[in-house]
C-alpha positions as CSV (number, residue, x, y, z in Angstrom):
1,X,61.2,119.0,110.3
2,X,59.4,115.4,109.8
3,X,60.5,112.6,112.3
4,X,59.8,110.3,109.2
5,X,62.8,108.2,107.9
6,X,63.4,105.0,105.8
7,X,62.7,102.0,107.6
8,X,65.5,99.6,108.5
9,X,66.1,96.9,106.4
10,X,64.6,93.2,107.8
11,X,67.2,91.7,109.9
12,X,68.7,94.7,111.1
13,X,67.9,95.0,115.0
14,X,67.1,98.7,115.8
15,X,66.2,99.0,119.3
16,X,68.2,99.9,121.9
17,X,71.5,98.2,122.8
18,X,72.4,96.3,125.7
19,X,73.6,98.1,129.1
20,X,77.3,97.9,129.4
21,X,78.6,95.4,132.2
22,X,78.9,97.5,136.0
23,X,82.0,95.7,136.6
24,X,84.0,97.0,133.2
25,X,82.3,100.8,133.5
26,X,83.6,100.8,136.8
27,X,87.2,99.4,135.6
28,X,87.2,101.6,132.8
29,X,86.1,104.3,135.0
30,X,88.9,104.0,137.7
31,X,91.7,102.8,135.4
32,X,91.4,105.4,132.8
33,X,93.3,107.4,135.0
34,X,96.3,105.1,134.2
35,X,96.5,104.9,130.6
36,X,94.7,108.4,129.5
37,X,98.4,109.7,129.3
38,X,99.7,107.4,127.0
39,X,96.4,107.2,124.7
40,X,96.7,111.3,124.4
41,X,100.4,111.0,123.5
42,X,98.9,108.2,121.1
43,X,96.3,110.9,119.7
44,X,98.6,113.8,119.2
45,X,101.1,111.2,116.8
46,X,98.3,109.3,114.9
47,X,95.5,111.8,114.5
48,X,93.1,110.4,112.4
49,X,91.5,112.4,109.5
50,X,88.4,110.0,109.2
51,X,87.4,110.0,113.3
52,X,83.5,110.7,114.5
53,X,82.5,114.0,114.0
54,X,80.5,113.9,116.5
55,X,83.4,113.6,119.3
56,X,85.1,116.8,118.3
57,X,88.6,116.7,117.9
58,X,90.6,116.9,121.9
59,X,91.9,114.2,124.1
60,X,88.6,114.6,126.2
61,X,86.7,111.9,124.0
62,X,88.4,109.4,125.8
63,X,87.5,110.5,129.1
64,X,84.6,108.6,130.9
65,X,82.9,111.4,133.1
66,X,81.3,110.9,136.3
67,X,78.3,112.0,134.3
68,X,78.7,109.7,130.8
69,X,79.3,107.1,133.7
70,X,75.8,107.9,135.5
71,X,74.2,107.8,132.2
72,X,76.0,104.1,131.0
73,X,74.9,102.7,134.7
74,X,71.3,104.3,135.1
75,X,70.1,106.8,132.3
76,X,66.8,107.1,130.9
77,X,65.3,107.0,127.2
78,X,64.7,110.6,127.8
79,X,69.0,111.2,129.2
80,X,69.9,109.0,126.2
81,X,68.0,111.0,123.3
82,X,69.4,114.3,124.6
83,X,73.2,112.9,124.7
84,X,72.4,111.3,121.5
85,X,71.1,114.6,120.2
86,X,73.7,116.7,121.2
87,X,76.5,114.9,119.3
88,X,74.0,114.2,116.5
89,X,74.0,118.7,116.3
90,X,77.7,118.6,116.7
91,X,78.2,115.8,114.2
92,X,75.7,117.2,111.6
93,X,76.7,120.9,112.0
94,X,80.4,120.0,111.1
95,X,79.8,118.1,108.4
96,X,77.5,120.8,106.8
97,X,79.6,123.5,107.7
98,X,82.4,121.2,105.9
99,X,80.7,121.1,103.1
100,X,79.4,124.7,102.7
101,X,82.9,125.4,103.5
102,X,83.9,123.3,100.2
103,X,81.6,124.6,98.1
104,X,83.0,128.7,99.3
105,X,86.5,128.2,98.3
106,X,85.7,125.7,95.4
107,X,82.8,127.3,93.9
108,X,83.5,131.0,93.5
109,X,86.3,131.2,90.7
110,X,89.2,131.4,92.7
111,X,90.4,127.4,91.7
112,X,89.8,125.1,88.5
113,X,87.8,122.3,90.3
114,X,84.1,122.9,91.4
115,X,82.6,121.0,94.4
116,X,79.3,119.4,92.8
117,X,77.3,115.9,92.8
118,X,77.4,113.4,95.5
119,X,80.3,115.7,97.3
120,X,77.3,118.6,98.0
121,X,75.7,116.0,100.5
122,X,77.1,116.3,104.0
123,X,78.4,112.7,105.7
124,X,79.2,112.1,109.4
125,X,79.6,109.6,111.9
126,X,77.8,108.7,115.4
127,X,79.3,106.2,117.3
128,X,77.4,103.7,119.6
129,X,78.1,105.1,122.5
130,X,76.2,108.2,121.5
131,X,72.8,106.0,121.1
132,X,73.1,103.4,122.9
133,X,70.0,103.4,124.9
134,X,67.9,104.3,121.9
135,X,69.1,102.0,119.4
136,X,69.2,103.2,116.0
137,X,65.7,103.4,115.3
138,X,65.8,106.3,118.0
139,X,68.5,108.2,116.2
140,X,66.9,107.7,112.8
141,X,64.3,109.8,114.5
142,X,66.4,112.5,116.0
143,X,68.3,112.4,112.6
144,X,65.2,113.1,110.5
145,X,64.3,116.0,112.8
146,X,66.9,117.8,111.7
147,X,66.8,116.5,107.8
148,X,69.3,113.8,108.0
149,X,68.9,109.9,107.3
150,X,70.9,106.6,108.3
151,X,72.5,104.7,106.2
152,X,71.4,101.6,106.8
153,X,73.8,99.5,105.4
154,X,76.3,100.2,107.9
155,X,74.0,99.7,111.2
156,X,75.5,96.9,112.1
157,X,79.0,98.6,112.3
158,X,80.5,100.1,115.4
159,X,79.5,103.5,114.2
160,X,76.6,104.2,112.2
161,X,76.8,107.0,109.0
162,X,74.2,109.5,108.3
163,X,73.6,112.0,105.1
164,X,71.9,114.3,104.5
165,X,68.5,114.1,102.5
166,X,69.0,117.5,100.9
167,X,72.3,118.2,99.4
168,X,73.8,121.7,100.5
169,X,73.1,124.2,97.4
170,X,75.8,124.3,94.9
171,X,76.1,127.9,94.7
172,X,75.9,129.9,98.1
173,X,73.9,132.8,98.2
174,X,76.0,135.7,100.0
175,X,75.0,139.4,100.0
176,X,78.5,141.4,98.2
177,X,81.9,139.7,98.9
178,X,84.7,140.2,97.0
179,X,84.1,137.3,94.1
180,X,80.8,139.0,93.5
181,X,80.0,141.4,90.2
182,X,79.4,144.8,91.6
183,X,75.6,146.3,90.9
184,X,74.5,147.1,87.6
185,X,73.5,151.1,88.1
186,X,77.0,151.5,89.3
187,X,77.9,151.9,92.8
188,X,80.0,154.6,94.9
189,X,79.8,158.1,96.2
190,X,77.2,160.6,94.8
């Protein structure tokens, strides 16, 4: 894939984002411990249908690891574009899969409505934590690696969206399945 994506519109700052403070990583850290109960108990009442893709859907998103710590504190460009990466492939394989899923149950007959326009291009979110130390110029090039683009008008946002640049084919192509015609010279036992 092509690392080339749409540049940022003037005015938007792109590079990477400020450390976060020692003192509230290491509160956060240590205190965590404290209110994690209530926050699951929180999650498990008010799940929300529209949260990050890229966090996966458990209690452990809101768990600051010894190693998410060592990487807010001390990590490299190099630490950062591989966290970033891996939720980018867990973000964007969702969302596709979401949509291809869609476009399965919608598409083949067995309802009325048909999955088809702007709903055939995949959506997610990545939070800042995610990118942090590459700013979102770095996950605009991580995103186009895998066919994906920013949406810049939402850069400035707590979380940043991304599409992608090809929408997922109307129509999937599956060898026999049970919504497919059987072949022409007729089939079965000879």
């Amino acid at each position: 894939m092509s690392t080339w994506h749409p540049p940022a519109p003037p005015g938007i700052d792109t590079g990477p984002l400020p450390r976060r403070g020692a003192v509230g990583l290491w509160l956060q850290f240590w205190l965590q411990w404290f209110w994690l109960p209530f926050r699951v108990v929180w999650y498990l009442f008010d799940h929300p249908a529209g949260d990050c893709v890229a966090e996966g859907h458990t209690y452990r998103k809101f768990v600051l690891t010894p190693s998410r710590y060592r990487l807010e504190r001390h990590g490299t460009r190099a630490e950062w574009e591989a966290w970033a990466d891996r939720a980018l492939a867990q973000g964007t394989d969702a969302a596709t899969r979401g949509v291809v899923g869609s476009v399965e149950h919608y598409n083949t007959g067995r309802t009325r409505y048909q999955v088809k326009g702007d709903a055939l291009v995949p959506r997610t979110t990545i939070r800042r934590r995610y990118y942090r130390g590459i700013g979102a110029e770095g996950l605009a090039v991580l995103a186009a690696r895998r066919g994906w683009q920013i949406d810049w008008n939402d850069a400035r946002k707590s979380e940043i969206h991304l599409f992608r640049s090809q929408p997922v084919q109307p129509y999937p192509q599956q060898s026999g399945g049970p919504h497919q015609q059987p072949p022409a010279g007729g089939g079965g036992w000879r």
